[in-house]
DRENMARMI-312619 format. One line per 2 residues: number of its first residue (from 1); their letters; for each residue x, y, z of C-alpha. Coordinates in Angstrom, 1 decimal. Layout:
# DRENMARMI-312619
NUM) A) X Y Z; ...
This chain:
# DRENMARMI-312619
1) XX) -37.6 3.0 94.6; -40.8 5.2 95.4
3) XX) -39.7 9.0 96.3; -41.5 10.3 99.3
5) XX) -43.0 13.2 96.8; -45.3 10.1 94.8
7) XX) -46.4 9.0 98.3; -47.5 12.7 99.4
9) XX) -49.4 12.8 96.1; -50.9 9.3 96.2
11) XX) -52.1 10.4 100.0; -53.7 13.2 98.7
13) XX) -55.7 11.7 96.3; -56.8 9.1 98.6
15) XX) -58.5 12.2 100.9; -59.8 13.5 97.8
17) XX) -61.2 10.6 97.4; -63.1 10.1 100.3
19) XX) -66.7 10.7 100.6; -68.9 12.9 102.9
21) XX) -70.8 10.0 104.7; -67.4 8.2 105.7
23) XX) -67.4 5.4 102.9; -64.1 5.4 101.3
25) XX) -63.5 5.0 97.5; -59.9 4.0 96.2
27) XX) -58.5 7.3 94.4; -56.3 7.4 90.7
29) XX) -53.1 5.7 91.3; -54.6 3.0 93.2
31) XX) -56.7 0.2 93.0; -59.0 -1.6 96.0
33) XX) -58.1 -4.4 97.8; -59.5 -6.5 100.9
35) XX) -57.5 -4.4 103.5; -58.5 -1.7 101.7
37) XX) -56.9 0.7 98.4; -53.2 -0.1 97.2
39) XX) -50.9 1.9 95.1; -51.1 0.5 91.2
41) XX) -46.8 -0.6 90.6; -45.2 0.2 88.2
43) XX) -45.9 -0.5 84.8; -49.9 -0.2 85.7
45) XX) -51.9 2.9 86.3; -55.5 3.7 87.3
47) XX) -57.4 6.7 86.2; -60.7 5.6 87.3
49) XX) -61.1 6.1 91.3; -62.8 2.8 92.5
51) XX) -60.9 0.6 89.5; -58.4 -2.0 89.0
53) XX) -54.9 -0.8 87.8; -54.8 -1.5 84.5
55) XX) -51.7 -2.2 82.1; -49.9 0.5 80.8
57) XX) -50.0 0.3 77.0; -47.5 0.0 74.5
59) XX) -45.5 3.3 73.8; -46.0 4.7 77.5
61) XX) -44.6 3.4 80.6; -45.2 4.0 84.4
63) XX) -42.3 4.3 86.6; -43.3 4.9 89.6
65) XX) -46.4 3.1 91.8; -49.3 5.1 91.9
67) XX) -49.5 5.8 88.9; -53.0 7.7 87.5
69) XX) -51.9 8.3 84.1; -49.0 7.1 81.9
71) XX) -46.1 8.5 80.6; -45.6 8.7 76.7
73) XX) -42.2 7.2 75.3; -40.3 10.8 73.4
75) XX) -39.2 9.9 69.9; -36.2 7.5 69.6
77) XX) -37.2 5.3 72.1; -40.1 2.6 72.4
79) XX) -41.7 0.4 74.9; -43.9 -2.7 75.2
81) XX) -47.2 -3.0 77.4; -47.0 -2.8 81.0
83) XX) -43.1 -1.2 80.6; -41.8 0.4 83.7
85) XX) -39.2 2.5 81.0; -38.7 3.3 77.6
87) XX) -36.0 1.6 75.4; -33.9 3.3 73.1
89) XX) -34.1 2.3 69.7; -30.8 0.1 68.8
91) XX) -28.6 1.1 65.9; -30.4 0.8 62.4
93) XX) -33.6 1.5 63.5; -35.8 4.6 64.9
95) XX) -38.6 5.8 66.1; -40.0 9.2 64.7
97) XX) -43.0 9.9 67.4; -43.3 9.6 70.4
99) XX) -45.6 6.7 72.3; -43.7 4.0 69.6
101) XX) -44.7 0.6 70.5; -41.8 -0.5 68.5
103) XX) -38.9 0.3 66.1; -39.2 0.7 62.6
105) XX) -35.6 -0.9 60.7; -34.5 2.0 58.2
107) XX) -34.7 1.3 54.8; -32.5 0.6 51.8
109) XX) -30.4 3.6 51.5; -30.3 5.3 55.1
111) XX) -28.7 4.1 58.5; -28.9 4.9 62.0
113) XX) -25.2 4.9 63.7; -26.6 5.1 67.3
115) XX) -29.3 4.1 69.4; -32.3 6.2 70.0
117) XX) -32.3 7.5 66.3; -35.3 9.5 65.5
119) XX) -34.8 9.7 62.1; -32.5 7.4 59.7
121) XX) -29.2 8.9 57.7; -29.3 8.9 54.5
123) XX) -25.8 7.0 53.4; -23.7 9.9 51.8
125) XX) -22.4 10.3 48.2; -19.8 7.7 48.1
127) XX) -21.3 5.0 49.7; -25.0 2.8 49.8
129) XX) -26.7 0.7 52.0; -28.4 -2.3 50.3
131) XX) -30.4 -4.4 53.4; -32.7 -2.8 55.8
133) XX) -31.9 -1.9 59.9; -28.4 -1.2 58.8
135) XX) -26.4 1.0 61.6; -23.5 2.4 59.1
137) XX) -23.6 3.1 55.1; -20.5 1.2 53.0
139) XX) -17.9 2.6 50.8; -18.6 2.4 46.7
141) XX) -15.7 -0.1 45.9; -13.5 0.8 43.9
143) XX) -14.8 1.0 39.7; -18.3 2.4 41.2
145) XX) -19.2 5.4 42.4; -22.4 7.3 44.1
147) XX) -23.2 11.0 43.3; -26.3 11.2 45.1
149) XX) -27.1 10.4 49.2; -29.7 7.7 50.0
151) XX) -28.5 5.2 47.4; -29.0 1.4 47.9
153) XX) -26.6 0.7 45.8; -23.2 2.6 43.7
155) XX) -23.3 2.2 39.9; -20.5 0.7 37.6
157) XX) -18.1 3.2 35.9; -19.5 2.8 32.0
159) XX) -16.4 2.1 29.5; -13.9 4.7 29.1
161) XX) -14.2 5.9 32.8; -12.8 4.2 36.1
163) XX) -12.7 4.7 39.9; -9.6 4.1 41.8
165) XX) -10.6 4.6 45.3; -13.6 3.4 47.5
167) XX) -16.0 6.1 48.4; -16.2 7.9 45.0
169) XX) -18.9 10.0 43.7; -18.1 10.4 40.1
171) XX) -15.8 8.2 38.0; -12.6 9.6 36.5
173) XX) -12.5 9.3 32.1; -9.4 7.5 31.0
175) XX) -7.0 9.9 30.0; -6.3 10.3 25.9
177) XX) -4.1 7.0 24.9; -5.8 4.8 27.3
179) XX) -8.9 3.1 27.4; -11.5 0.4 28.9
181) XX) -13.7 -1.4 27.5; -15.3 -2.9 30.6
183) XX) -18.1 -1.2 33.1; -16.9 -1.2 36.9
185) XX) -12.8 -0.6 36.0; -10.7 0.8 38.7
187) XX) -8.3 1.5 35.7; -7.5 2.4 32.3
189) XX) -5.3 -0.1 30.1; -2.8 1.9 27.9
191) XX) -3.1 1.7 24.1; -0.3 -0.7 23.0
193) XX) 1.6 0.2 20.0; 0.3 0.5 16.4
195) XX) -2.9 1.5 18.2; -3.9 5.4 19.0
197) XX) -6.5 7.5 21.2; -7.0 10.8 20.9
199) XX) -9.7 11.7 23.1; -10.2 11.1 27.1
201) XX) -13.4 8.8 28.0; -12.6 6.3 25.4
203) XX) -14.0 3.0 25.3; -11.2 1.6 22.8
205) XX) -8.6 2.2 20.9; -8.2 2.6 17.2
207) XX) -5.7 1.0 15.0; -3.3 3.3 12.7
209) XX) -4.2 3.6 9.3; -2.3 2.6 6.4
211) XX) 0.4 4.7 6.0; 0.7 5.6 9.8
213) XX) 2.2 3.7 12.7; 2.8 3.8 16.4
215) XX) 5.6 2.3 18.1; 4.7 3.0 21.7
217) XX) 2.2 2.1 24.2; -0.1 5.2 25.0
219) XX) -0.1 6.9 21.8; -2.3 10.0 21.1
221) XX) -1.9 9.8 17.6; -0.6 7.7 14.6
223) XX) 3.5 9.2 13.1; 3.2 9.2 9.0
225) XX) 5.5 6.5 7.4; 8.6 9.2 6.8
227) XX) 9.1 10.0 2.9; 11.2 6.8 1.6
229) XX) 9.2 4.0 3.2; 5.4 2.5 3.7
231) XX) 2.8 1.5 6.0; 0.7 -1.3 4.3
233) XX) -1.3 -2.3 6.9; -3.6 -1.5 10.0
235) XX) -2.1 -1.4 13.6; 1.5 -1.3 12.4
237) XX) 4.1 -0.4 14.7; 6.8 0.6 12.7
239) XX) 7.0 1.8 8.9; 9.1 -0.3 6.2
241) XX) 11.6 1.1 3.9; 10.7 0.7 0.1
243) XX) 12.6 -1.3 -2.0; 15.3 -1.0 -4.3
245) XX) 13.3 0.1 -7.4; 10.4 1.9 -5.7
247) XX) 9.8 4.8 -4.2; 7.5 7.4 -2.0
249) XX) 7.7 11.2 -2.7; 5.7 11.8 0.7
251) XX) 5.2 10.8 4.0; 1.9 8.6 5.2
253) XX) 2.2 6.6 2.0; 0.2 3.0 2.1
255) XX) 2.6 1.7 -0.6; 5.5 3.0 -3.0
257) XX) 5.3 3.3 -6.1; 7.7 1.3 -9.1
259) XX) 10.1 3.2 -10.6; 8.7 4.4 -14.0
261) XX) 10.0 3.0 -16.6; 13.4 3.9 -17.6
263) XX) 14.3 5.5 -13.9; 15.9 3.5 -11.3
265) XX) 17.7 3.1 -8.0; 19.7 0.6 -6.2
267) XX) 18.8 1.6 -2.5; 15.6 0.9 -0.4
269) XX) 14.4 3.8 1.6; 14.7 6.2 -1.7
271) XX) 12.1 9.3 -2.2; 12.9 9.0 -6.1
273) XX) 13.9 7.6 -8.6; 16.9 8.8 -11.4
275) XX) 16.5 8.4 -15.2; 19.0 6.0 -16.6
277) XX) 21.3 8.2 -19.0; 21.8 8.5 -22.8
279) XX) 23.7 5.6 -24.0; 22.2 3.4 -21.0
281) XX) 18.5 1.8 -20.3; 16.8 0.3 -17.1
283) XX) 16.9 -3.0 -17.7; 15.3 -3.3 -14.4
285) XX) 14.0 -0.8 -11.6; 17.3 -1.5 -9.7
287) XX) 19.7 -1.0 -12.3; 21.0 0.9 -15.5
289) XX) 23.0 -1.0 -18.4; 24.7 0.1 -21.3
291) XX) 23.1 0.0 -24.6; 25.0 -3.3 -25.9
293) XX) 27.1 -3.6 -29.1; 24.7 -3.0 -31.9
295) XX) 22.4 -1.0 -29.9; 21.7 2.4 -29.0
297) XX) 20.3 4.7 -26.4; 19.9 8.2 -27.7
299) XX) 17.9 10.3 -24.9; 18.0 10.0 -21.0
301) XX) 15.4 7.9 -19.3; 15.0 5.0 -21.7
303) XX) 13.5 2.0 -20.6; 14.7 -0.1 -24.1
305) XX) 17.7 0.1 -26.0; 17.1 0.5 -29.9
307) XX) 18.8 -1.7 -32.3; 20.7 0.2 -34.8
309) XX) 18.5 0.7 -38.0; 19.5 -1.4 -41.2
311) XX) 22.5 0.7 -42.7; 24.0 1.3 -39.7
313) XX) 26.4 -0.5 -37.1; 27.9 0.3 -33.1
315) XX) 30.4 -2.3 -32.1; 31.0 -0.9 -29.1
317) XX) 28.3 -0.9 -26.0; 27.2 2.2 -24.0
319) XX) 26.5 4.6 -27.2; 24.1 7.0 -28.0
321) XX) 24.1 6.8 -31.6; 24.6 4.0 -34.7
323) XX) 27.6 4.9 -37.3; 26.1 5.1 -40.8
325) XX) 27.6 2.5 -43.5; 29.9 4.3 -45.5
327) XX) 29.5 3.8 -49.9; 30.9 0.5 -50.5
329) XX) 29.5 -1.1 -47.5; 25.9 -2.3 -46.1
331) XX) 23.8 -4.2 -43.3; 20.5 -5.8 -44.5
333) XX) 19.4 -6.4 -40.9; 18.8 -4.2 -37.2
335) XX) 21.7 -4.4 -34.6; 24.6 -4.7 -36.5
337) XX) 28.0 -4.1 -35.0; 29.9 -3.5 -38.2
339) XX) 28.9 -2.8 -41.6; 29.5 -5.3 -44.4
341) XX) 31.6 -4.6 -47.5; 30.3 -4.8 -50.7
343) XX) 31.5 -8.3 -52.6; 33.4 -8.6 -55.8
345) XX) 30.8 -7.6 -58.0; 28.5 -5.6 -56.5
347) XX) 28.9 -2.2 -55.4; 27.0 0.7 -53.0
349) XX) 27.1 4.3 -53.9; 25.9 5.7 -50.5
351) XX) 26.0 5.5 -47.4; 23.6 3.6 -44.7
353) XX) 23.0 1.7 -47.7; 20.8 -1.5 -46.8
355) XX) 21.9 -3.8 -49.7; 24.7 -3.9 -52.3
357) XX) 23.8 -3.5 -55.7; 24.7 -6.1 -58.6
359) XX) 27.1 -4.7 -61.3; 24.9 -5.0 -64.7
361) XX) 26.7 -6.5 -67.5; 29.1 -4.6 -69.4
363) XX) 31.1 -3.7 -66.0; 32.9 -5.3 -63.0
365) XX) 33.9 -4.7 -59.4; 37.0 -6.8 -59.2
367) XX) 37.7 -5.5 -55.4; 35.6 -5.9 -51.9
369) XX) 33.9 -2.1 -50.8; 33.3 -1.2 -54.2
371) XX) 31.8 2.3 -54.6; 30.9 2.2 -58.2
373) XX) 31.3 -0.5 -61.1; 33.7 0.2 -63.7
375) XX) 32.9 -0.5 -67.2; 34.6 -2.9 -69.3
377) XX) 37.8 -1.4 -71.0; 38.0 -2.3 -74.9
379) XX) 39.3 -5.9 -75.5; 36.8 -7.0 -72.8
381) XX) 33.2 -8.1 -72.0; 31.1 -9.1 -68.9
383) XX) 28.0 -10.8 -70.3; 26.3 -10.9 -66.6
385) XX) 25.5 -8.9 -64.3; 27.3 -9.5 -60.8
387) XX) 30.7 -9.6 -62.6; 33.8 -9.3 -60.6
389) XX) 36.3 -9.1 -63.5; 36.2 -8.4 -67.0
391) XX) 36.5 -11.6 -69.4; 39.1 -11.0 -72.3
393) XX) 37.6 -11.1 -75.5; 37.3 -14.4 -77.1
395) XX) 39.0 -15.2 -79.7; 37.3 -14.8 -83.3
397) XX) 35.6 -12.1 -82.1; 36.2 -8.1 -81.0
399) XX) 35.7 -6.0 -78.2; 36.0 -2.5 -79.8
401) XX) 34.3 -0.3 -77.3; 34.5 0.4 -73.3
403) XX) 31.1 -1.8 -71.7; 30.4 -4.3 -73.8
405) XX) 28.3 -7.0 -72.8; 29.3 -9.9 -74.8
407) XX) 31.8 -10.0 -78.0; 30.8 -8.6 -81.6
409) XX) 31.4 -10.2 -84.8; 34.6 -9.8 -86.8
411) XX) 33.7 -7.6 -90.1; 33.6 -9.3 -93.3
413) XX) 37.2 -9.7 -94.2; 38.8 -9.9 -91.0
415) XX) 39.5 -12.3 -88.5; 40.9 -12.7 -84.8
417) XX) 42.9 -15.2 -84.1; 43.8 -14.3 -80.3
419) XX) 42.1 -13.4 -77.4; 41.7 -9.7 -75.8
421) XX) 41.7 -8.1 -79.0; 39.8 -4.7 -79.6
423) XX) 39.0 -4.9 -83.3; 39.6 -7.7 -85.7
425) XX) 42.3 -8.2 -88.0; 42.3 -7.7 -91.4
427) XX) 42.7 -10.8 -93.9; 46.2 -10.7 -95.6
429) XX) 46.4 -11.1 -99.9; 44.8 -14.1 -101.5
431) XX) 42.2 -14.6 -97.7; 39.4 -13.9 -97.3
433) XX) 36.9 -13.3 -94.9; 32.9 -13.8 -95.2
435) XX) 32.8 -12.0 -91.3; 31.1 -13.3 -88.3
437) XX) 27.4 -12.2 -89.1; 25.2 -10.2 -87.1
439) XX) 21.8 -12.8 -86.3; 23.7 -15.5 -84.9
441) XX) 27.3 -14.7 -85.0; 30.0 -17.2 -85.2
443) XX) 34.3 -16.7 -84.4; 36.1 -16.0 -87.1
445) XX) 39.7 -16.9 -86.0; 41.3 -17.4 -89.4
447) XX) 40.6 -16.0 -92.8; 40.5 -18.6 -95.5
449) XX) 42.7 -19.2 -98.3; 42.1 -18.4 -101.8
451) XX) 42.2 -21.8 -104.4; 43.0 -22.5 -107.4
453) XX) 43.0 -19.5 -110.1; 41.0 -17.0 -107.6
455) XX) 43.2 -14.3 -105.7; 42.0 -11.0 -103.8
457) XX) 43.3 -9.3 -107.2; 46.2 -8.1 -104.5
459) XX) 43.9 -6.9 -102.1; 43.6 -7.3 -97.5
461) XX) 40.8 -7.6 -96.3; 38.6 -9.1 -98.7
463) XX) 35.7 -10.8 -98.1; 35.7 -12.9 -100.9
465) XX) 37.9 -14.3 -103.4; 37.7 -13.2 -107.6
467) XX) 38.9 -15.1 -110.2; 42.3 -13.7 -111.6
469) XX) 40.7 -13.3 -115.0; 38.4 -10.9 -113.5
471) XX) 41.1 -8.9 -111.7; 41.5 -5.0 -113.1
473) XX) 44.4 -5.9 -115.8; 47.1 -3.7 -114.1
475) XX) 46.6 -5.8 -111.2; 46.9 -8.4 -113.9
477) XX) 50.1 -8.1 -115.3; 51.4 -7.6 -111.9
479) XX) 50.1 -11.1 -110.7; 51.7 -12.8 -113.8
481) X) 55.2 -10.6 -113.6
């Protein structure tokens, strides 16, 4: 609706208008026409007296008729040629200066939340705007994050951090004994067990060493296999005890160690091992076992049992020493469990002897264990060596003296005619006896007669006969009385 005020003015201008000499020219505001000048409408304006209204252009606006000069749109609003008013600008767009022919759409990154905006928002920390014209700025999803304003767009959480909430402007690290691997998480994955994290911000988790474990989910850190047991490989959960002939003196041990040789023990789980004692040997980690019959174990710790040396003999198991042979007895060979006795025959004068030794000839062992050989009494021989008894002198022959190794010849006139004897016998009156000889010597068990007119002239032991005639003569007469 015009106001009367816009018609006062728009009279007055038509009197200023007017010339001196009565011809009337149209005044601003208005244009001429056949009855005469007219008010330019709204939207149009005329600030040339005598001319045509003309449009109003883009970014002003007439509201009013009359109209010599246009108004200019104020910032945040806009209008189109010929407008009667300005528009606002609608949400996501704006106008900076005034006499805006249009809206300009706000970029990537800012937003206008109502109309007639003269400048766009930029989105907060926390949240983006990724299209033009946009009238409000979105929340980071969750596992993203924004720490600056204007951003077209949040960032990913890198590995080892994450972002629960939307909106976020800085991503949370995983706490020590959790982790992710991924960008963009909106949480951290605990560490299952046999696996460990120390440190917050992690990307992944490490497996325990050998000789550590973990049997939880979260862990921080790796527990050392405890002092009887192992950890032999990565990511365990759990140690293991070590076995029944092994052991480990410490804790976070990647294996155990074998019981050395001559220690043992029977349990798993051990931290040592015990040295088998004297009289007994390991004959495996696990066990200790009495030195057997035969054997011995002199010192602790042993992983062998000894046989006893030759000489000796143990026949009972468990000992820690070998019992020497006493004289008279023997063993040839190692690991005897009794001693030998000497056989008929042979004899041993000490003891741990290794062999018996053979009586020489000339004396005899007649019993077993014989410490000694005893030489032949007289009336006796042994021709051999080895002998167990004696022989009895043979007959035609003597034995006279103690040892004799075979018989010796009767003298020249004597004889033997028994066994056993010591010394031969002399030949009786009218015998004789030529005597056994030295070189090859032959039994003389008789003594021979004298014949015919020969005699021993009264005589023993006579090795040859003589003729009577040749007989002293006292022996003479005392043949022939």
């Amino acid at each position: 609706m015009v106001r009367r005020a816009d018609f006062v003015l728009a009279a007055l201008l038509v009197a200023a208008a007017t010339t001196a000499v009565g011809a009337v020219t149209c005044s601003n505001g208005t244009e001429p026409t056949d009855s005469g000048c007219a008010f330019c409408p709204a939207g149009k304006y005329n600030d040339v007296p005598g001319e045509a209204c003309k449009v109003v252009p883009a970014g002003k606006y007439t509201n009013t008729a009359g109209s010599a000069i246009p108004k200019t749109c104020q910032p945040g609003r806009y209008s189109l040629a010929g407008a009667t008013t300005c528009t606002s600008c609608p949400r996501g767009t704006y106008a900076a200066n005034e006499g805006s022919a249009a809206c300009d759409s706000c970029p990537l990154g800012f937003y206008a939340s109502s109309t007639g905006s003269t400048a766009c928002t930029p989105a907060p920390a926390g949240s983006y705007v990724n299209s033009t014209g946009a009238a409000a700025a979105a929340l980071c999803p969750v596992g993203t994050f924004s720490s600056a304003t204007g951003q077209p767009s949040c960032s990913p959480c890198g590995p080892g951090q994450y972002v629960a909430a939307e909106g976020s402007t800085q991503c949370l690290l995983c706490d020590a004994g959790s982790y992710t691997a991924q960008a963009g998480a909106e949480s951290c994955s605990i560490c299952p067990a046999g696996t460990y994290q120390a440190k917050t911000g992690s990307a992944n988790c490490s497996p325990c060493p050998t000789g550590y474990f973990s049997d939880s989910d979260g862990a921080l850190s790796c527990q050392a296999a405890p002092i009887g047991s192992f950890v032999g490989t990565v990511g365990a959960v759990a140690s293991t005890p070590c076995p029944a002939g092994a052991y480990a003196p410490a804790e976070g041990q990647a294996a155990c160690t074998p019981c050395p040789a001559g220690s043992v023990n029977s349990r798993s789980g051990m931290d040592s091992c015990a040295p088998c004692d004297p009289g007994f040997y390991a004959s495996s980690p696990t066990k200790c076992v009495p030195a057997s019959a035969g054997y011995f174990v002199k010192a602790a710790g042993a992983a062998v049992q000894t046989p006893c040396p030759a000489g000796t003999a143990n026949k009972l198991p468990g000992q820690t020493g070998c019992q020497p042979c006493p004289p008279g007895s023997y063993t040839a060979a190692p690991g005897a469990l009794e001693c030998s006795l000497c056989q008929p025959g042979t004899y041993s004068s000490k003891s741990r002897s290794t062999s018996c030794t053979d009586c020489r000839a000339g004396t005899a062992a007649p019993q077993a264990n014989a410490t000694a050989c005893t030489p032949c009494s007289p009336g006796t021989f042994a021709r051999s060596t080895k002998t167990a008894t004696c022989q009895a002198c043979s007959k035609g022959f003597q034995c006279p003296s103690n040892g004799m190794t075979a018989p010796g010849p009767c003298p020249v006139g004597t004889y033997s005619n028994a066994v056993g004897l010591k010394s031969c016998l002399k030949c009786a009156v009218n015998t004789y006896s030529a005597g056994g000889g030295t070189t090859k010597p032959v039994a003389v068990p008789v003594c021979s007669r004298c014949l015919g007119a020969n005699s021993t002239c009264k005589l023993t032991g006579q090795g040859q006969c003589t003729a009577n005639a040749s007989c002293p003569k006292t022996r003479t007469r005392r043949l022939m009385q």
